[in-house]
ChimeraX commands (.cxc) that place a marker at each C-alpha (Angstrom):
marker #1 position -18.56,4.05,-5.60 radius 0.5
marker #1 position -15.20,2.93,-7.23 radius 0.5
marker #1 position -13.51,-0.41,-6.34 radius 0.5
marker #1 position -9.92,-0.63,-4.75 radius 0.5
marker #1 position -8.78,-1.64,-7.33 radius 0.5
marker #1 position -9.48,1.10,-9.23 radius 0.5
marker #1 position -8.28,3.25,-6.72 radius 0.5
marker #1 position -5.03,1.40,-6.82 radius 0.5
marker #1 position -4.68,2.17,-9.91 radius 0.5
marker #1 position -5.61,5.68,-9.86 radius 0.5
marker #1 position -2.79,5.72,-6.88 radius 0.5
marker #1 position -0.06,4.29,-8.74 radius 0.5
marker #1 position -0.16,6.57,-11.63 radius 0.5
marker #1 position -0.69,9.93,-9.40 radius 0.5
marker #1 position 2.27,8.60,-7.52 radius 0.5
marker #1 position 4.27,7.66,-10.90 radius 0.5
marker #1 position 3.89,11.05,-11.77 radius 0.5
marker #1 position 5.22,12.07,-8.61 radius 0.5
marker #1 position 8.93,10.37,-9.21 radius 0.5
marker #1 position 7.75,7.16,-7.16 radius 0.5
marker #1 position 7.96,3.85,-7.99 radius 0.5
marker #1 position 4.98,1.87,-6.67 radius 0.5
marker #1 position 4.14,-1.87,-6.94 radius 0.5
marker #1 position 0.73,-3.70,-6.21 radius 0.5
marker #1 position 1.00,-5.98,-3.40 radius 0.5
marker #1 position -0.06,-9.46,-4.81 radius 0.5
marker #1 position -1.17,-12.33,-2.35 radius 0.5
marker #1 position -2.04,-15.60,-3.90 radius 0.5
marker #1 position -3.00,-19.54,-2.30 radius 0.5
marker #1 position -2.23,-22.05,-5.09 radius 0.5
marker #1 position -2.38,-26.08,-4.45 radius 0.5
marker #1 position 0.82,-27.59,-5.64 radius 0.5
marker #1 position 0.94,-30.99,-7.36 radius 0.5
marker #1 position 1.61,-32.78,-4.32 radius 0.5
marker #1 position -1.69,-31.31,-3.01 radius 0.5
marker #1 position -0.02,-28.65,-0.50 radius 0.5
marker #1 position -1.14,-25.37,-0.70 radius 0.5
marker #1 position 0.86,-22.69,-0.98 radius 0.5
marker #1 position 0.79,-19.02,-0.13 radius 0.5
marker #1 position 2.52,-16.22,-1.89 radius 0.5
marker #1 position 3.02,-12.63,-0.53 radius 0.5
marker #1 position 3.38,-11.04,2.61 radius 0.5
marker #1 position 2.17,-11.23,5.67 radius 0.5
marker #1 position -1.30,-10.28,6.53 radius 0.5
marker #1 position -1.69,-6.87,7.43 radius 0.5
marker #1 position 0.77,-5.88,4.99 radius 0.5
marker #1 position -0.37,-2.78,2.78 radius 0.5
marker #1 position -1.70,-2.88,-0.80 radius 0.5
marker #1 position 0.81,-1.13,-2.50 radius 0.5
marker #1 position 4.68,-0.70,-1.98 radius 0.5
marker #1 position 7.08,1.48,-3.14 radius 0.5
marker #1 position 10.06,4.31,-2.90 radius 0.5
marker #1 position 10.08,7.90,-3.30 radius 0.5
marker #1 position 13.51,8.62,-6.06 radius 0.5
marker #1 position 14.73,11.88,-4.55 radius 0.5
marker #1 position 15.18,10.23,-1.23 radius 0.5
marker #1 position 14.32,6.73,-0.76 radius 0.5
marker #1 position 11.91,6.58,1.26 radius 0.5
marker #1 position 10.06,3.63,1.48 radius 0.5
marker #1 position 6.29,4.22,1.00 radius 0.5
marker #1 position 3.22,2.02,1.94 radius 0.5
marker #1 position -0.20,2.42,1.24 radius 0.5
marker #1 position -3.19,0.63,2.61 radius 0.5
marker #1 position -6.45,1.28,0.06 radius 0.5
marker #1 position -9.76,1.65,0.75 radius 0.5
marker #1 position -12.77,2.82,-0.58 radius 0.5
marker #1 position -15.17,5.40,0.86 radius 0.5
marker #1 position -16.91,2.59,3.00 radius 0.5
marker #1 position -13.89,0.69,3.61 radius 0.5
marker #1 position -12.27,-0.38,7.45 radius 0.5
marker #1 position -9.32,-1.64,8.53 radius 0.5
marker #1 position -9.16,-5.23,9.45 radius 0.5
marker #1 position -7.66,-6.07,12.91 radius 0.5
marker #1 position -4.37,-7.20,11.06 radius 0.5
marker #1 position -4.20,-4.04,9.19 radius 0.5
marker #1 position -4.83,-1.75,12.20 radius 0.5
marker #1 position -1.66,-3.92,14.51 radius 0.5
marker #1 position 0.52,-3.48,11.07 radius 0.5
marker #1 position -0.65,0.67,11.13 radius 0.5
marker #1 position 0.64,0.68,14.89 radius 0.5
marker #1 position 3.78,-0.74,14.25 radius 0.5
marker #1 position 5.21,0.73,10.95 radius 0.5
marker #1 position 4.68,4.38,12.51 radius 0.5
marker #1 position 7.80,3.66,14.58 radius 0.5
marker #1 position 9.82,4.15,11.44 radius 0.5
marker #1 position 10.61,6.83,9.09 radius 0.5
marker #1 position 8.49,5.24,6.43 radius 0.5
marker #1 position 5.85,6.66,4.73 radius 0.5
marker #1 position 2.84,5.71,5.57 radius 0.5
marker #1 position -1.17,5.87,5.36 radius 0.5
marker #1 position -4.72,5.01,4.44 radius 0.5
marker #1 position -5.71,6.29,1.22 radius 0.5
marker #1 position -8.77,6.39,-0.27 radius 0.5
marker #1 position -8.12,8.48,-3.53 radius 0.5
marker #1 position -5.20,9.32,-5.90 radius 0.5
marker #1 position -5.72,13.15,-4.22 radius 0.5
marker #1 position -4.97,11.63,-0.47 radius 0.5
marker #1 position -1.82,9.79,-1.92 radius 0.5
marker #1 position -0.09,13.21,-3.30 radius 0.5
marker #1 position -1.62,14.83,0.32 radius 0.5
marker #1 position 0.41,12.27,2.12 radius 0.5
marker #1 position 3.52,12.58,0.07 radius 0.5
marker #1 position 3.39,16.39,0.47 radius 0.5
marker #1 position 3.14,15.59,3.70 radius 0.5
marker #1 position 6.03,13.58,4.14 radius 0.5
marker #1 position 8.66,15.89,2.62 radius 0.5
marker #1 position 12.21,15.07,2.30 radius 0.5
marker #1 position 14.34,14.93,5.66 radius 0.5
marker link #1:1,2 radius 0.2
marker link #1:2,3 radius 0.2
marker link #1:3,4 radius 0.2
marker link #1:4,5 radius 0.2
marker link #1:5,6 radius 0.2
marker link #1:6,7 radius 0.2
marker link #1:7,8 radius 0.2
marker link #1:8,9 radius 0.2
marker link #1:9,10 radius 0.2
marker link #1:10,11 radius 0.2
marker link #1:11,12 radius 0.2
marker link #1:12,13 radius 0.2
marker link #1:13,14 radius 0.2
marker link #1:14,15 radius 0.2
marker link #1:15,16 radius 0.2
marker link #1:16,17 radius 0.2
marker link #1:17,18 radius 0.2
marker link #1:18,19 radius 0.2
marker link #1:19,20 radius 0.2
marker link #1:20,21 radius 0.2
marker link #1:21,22 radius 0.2
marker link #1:22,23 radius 0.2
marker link #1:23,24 radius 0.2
marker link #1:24,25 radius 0.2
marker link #1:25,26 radius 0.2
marker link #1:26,27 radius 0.2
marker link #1:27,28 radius 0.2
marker link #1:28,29 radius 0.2
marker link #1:29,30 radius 0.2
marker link #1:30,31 radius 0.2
marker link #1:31,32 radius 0.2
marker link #1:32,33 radius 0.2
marker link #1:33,34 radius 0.2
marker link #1:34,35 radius 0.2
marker link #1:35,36 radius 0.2
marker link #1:36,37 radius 0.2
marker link #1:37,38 radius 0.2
marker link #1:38,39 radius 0.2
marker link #1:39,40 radius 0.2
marker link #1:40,41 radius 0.2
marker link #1:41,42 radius 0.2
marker link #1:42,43 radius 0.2
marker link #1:43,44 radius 0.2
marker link #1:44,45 radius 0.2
marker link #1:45,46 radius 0.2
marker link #1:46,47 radius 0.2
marker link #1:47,48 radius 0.2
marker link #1:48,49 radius 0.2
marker link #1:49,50 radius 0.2
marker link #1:50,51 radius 0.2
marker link #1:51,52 radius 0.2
marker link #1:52,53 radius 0.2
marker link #1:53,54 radius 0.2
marker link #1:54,55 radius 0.2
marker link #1:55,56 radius 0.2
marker link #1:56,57 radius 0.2
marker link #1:57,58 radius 0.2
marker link #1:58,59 radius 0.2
marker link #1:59,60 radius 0.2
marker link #1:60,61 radius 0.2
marker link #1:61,62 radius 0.2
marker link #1:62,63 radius 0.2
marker link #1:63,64 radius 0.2
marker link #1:64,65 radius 0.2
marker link #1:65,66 radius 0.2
marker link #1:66,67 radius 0.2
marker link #1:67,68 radius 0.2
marker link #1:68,69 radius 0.2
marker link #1:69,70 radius 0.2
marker link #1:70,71 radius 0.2
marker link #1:71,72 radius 0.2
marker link #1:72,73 radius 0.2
marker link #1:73,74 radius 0.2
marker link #1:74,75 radius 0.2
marker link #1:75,76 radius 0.2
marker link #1:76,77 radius 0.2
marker link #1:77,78 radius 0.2
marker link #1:78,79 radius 0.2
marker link #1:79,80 radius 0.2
marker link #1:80,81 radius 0.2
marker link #1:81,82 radius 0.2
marker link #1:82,83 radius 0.2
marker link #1:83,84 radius 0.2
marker link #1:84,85 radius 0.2
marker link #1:85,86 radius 0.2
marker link #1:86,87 radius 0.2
marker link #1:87,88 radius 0.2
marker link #1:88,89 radius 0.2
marker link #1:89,90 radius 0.2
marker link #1:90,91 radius 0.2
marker link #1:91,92 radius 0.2
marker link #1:92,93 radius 0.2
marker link #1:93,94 radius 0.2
marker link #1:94,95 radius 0.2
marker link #1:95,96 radius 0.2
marker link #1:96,97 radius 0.2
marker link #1:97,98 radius 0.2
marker link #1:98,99 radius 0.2
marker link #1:99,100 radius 0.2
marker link #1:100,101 radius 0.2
marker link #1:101,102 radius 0.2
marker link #1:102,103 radius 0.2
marker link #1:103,104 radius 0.2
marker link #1:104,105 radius 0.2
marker link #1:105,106 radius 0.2
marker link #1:106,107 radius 0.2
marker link #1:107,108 radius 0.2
view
């Protein structure tokens, strides 16, 4: 069974291909020097990767998961919400359901 990540990958380069520009979501906790931590990134619930279709800017967002993998509570209220807007959006477990979900999303 692949990892995300790998998937990720395989998702951003399929989607590369596909005039997108797509960007890994990075979340991060760091302790400063003062001893405060800090977190970096977006909200919870927010998808793993991010990104714009060229020919009509369309903002995409993918959540990734592998064959086994669920949405968390978080993920499922952010799903609900974001499909009030003409974003592009879905749950992709392969490069192959990325294009699928581009294709079909065509351009308004």
């Amino acid at each position: 069974m692949k990892s995300e990540h790998e998937i990720q990958s395989e998702i951003m380069l399929a989607l590369s291909r596909a005039d997108c520009t797509i960007i890994r979501t990075n979340v991060g906790k760091v302790r400063t020097e003062t001893g405060r931590i800090f977190i970096a990134g977006p909200p919870k619930g927010w998808p793993d990767l991010t990104g714009f279709r060229h020919r009509d800017g369309r903002l995409i967002l993918i959540e990734v998961k592998n064959e086994k993998g669920r949405l968390r509570p978080e993920q499922k209220h952010f799903a609900e919400f974001i499909q009030r807007f003409p974003v592009i959006y879905g749950v992709c477990r392969s490069a192959d359901d990325a294009v699928k979900l581009l294709e079909a999303n065509k351009c308004t």
